[in-house]
N, C-alpha and C positions, 0 to 999 in steps of 0.2 A: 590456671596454667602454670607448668612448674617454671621456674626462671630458667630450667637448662635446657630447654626443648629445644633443639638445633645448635645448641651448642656446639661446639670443636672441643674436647678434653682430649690432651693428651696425656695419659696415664702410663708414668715412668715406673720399671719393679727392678728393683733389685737385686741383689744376693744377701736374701737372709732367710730365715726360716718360716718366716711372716708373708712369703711372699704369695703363700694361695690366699690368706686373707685378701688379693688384690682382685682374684678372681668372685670375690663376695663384693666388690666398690665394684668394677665393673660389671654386672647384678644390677646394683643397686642406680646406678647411674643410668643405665638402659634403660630402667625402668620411668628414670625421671625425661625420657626424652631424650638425653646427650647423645651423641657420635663420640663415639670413644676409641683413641685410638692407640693402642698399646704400642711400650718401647720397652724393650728387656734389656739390660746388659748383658754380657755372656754367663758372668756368675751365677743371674737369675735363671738362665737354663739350665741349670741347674739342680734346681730346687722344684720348678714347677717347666712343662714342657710347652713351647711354643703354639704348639698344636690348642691344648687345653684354651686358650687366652683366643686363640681365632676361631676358636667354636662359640666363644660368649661375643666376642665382640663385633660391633658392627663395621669394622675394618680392619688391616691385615695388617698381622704381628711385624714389626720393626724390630730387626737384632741386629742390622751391617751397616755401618755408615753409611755404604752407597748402596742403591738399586737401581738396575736400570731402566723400571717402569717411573720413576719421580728423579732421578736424575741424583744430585745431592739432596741426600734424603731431610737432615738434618732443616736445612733450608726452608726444603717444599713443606712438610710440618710445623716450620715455627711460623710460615707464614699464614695457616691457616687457623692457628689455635687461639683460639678465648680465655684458655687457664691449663698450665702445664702442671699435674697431680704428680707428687711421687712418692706412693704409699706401697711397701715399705723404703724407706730411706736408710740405708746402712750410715754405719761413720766414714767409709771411706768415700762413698761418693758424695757427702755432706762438706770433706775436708777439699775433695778438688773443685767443688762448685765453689768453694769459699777463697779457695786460690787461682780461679782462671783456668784451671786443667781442662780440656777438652781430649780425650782420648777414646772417646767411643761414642756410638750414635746418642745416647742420653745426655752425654757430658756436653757434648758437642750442641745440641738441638738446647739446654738451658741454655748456650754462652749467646745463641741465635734466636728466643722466643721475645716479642715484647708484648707482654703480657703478665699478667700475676702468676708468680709460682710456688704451690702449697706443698712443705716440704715436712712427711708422716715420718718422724724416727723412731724406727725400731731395733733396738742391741740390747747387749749383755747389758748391768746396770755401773759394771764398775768401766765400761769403754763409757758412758756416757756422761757419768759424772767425772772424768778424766778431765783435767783443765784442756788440752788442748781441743779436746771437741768443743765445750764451752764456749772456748773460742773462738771455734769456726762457726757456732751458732750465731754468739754473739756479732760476727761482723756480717754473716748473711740478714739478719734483722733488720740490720743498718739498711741493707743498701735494699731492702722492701720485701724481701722475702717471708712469707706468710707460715708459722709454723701449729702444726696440729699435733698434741702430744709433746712427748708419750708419756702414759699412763704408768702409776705403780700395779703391779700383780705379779703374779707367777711369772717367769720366765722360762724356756729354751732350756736353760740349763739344769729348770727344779730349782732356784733360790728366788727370791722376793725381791723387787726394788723399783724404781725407775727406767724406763725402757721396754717396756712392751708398746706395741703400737695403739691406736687410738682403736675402737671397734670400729669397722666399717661403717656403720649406720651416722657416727659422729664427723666421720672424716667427708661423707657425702652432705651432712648439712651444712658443716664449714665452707667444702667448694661452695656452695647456696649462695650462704652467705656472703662469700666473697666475689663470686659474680656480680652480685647486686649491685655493693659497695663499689664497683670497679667504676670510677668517675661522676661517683655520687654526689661531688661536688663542685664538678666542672662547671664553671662561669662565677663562683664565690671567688670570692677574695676575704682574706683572713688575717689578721695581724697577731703576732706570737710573739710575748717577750720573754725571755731567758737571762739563767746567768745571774749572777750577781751584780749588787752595785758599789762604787767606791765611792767614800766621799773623803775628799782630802784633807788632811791635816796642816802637810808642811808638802814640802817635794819629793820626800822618800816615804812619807808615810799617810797609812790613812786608815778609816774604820768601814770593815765588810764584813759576809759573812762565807756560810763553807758553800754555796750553791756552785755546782759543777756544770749546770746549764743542760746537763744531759735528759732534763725533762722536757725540755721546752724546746731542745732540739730532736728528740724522737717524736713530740706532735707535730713539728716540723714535715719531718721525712713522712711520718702518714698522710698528713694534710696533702702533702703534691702526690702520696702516690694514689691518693683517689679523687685526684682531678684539679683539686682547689688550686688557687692563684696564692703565694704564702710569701707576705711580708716578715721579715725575723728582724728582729729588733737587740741585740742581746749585748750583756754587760762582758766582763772581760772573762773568756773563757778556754779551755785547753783544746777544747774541741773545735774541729771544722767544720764548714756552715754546710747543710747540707745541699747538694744539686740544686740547681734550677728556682733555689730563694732570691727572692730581691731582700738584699741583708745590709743592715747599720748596726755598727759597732759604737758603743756607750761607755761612759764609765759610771758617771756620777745616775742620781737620784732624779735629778732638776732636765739632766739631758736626756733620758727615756723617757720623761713627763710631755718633752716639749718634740720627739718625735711621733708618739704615741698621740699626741692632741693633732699633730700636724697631719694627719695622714687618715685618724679617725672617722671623717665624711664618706670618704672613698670604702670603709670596708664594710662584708656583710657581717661580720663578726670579730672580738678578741677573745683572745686566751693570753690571759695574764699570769704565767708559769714565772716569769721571773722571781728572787728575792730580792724584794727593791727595801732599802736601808730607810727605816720610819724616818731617823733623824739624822743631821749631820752639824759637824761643827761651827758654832757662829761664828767662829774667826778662822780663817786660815794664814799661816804664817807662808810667806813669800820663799823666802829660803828653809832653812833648817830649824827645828827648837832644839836648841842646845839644853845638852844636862846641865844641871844646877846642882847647889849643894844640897837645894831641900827635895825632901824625904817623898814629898806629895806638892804635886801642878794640879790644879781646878780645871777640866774641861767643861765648855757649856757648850750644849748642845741645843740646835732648834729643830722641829719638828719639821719633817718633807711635806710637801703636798700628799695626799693619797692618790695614785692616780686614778685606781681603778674605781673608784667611790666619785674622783670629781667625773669619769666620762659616764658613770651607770646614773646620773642625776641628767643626762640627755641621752642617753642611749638609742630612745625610740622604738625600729622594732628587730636591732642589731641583736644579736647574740654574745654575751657576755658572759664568762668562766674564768671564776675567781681560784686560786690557791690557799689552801692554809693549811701550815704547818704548826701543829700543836705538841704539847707536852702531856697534857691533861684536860679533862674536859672536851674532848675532840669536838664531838657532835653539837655540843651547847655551842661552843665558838664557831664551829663553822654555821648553822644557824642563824645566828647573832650577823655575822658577816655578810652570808648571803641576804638579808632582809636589808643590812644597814646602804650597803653599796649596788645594791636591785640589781643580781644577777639573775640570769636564770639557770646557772649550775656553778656548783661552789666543788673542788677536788682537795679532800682532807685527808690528811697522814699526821698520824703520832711518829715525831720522829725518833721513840724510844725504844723503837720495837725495831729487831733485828731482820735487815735488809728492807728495811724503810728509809726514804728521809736523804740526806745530802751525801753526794759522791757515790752513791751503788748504782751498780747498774739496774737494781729492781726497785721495787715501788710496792707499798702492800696500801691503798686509799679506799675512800668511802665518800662515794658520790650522793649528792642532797640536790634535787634540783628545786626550781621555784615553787611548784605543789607540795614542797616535803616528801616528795618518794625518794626513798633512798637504800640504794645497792652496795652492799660490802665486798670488795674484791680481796680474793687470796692473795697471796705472794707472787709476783709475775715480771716479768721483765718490763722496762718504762717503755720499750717497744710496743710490749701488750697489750699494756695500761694508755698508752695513745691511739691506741684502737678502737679499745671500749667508752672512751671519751669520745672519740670522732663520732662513733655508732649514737651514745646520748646526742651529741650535737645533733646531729643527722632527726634524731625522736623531735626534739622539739622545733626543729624547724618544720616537719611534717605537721606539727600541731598547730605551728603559727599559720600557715598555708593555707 
């Protein structure tokens, strides 16, 4: 039986030139069972006629805010929907979902759905690699927003790039998929650490590394939006914690060791995203260390605990995902790591390769789980990439089952 069979899809179109591909998803959706209830904005009238959409669909086309067989239309829709689609997605209705705008029944009915919302972009390719759409992509991400696409090919215009929409056929197994996943982990509890660590020197100084926490906080934001209970644990970082985490702030190596142990019983799994500092210094000075006339000062250094190695020697039948950032040798060390510290999924990145690694907003990794299967992921936003790790989590829990 398909997963969308009585479904509620409301399926948002456009003004772009992509927008009869929508009358191909609504096709394809029908076919799987859904109710599919289409929303055009005016522009989309555009392009393809109301009429067309309420001949395919099994309910009646939405263009006005108000009607007065549902009253506030916006409303009576968001409160029946399962997952609000909006294939094709222009930039400009990307850029007011991402600022709050609510100015027409589509805009309006996102700001009122609480539910997942899969957002298909399709433009020219030079509005889409434009920093400000970027931008507006990048903070809809944040805040849970599911994206499909787009694709390199031909475009609208006869030139090549980024921004064609996804095919129909990909954009209905996405919604699938994302139905499934939708509180796929409700009643887990999960503990996340992020962020770097510091380990002090003197009072103004100390030795860390470049972790920006933004990995360990977009498994975050995934983790609660498909249901999980999400302890965050994180070292000092620029970023805000996200919604509805139970969160401690850390500095040192020794104080994520001793939150992480303390808390450990209660969870069904960790994700140990943090980069936590191997060693720290065996003397810390009270006030300041003043310059001297010599050339060179001896730091020594002692080794931290591991922590993720001391909790995978009791683990039991918790779930546990290791990080490792390499230079060289990726797959040998991660390997090595995952066997050494009994994971059952280890997340590896060379961080020598462009838009991998500390401070980007993307992430290019290669997932190894405890059988040795293991998945190469392209270039993707660390939003993405918190995804397709939830999805691994989610495989082997079905195995432990």
């Amino acid at each position: 039986m398909s997963s969308l069979k009585n479904k509620n899809i409301l399926l948002g179109i456009t003004g772009s030139i992509a927008a009869y591909k929508a009358g191909q998803i609504l096709r394809l959706l029908g076919k799987k069972e859904a109710k599919v209830y289409p929303i055009m904005t005016e522009a989309a009238t555009h392009f393809v006629h109301p009429l067309t959409f309420k001949a395919l669909a099994s309910e009646e086309v939405t263009y006005k805010l108000f009607k007065e067989e549902r009253g506030a239309e916006h409303i009576s829709l968001a409160r029946l929907a399962d997952l609000l689609l909006i294939a094709p997605t222009t930039a400009n209705i990307i850029g007011k979902i991402a600022h709050g705008i609510a100015d027409d029944i589509l805009t309006t009915t996102v700001l009122a759905v609480d539910c997942p919302v899969v957002i298909a972009p399709a433009m020219n390719h030079y509005m889409y690699k434009n920093p400000l759409v970027q931008e507006n992509i990048k903070r809809l991400r944040k805040f849970g927003f599911k994206f499909i696409g787009p694709e390199e090919g031909k475009l609208a215009s006869g030139e090549m790039g980024p921004g064609r929409i996804s095919e129909p056929f990909k954009i209905v197994e996405y919604v699938e998929k994302v139905i499934k996943s939708k509180n796929d982990f409700k009643g887990k509890t999960f503990l996340i650490t992020a962020g770097p660590t510091r380990e002090r020197l003197d009072r103004v100084r100390f030795i860390s590394n470049y972790s920006s926490g933004k990995m360990g906080y977009a498994l975050a934001e995934e983790g609660i939006a498909r249901g999980a209970k999400i302890i965050l644990v994180s070292g000092p970082s620029s970023l805000d914690p996200p919604s509805n985490v139970e969160f401690y702030s850390i500095e040192s190596a020794e104080e994520m060791r001793r939150e992480v142990k303390c808390r450990f019983a209660e969870m069904d799994g960790v994700l140990m995203a943090a980069a936590v500092s191997d060693y720290r210094p065996l003397y810390t000075e009270e006030g300041k260390i003043k310059k001297i006339s010599q050339e060179k000062i001896n730091l020594k250094l002692i080794r931290n605990q591991d922590i993720l190695k001391e909790i995978g020697n009791k683990k039991g039948d918790k779930i546990l995902v290791g990080f490792c950032a390499e230079v060289e040798n990726l797959e040998d060390e991660a390997r090595i790591k995952l066997k050494e510290k009994n994971l059952d999924l280890i997340v590896a990145n060379n961080i020598t390769l462009e838009g991998a690694g500390f401070g980007v907003d993307t992430n290019i990794v290669t997932l190894i789980d405890k059988k040795g299967n293991i998945e190469y992921l392209s270039k993707m936003s660390k939003r993405e990439v918190a995804e397709k790790i939830w999805d691994k989590i989610k495989e082997l829990m079905n195995v432990q089952s």
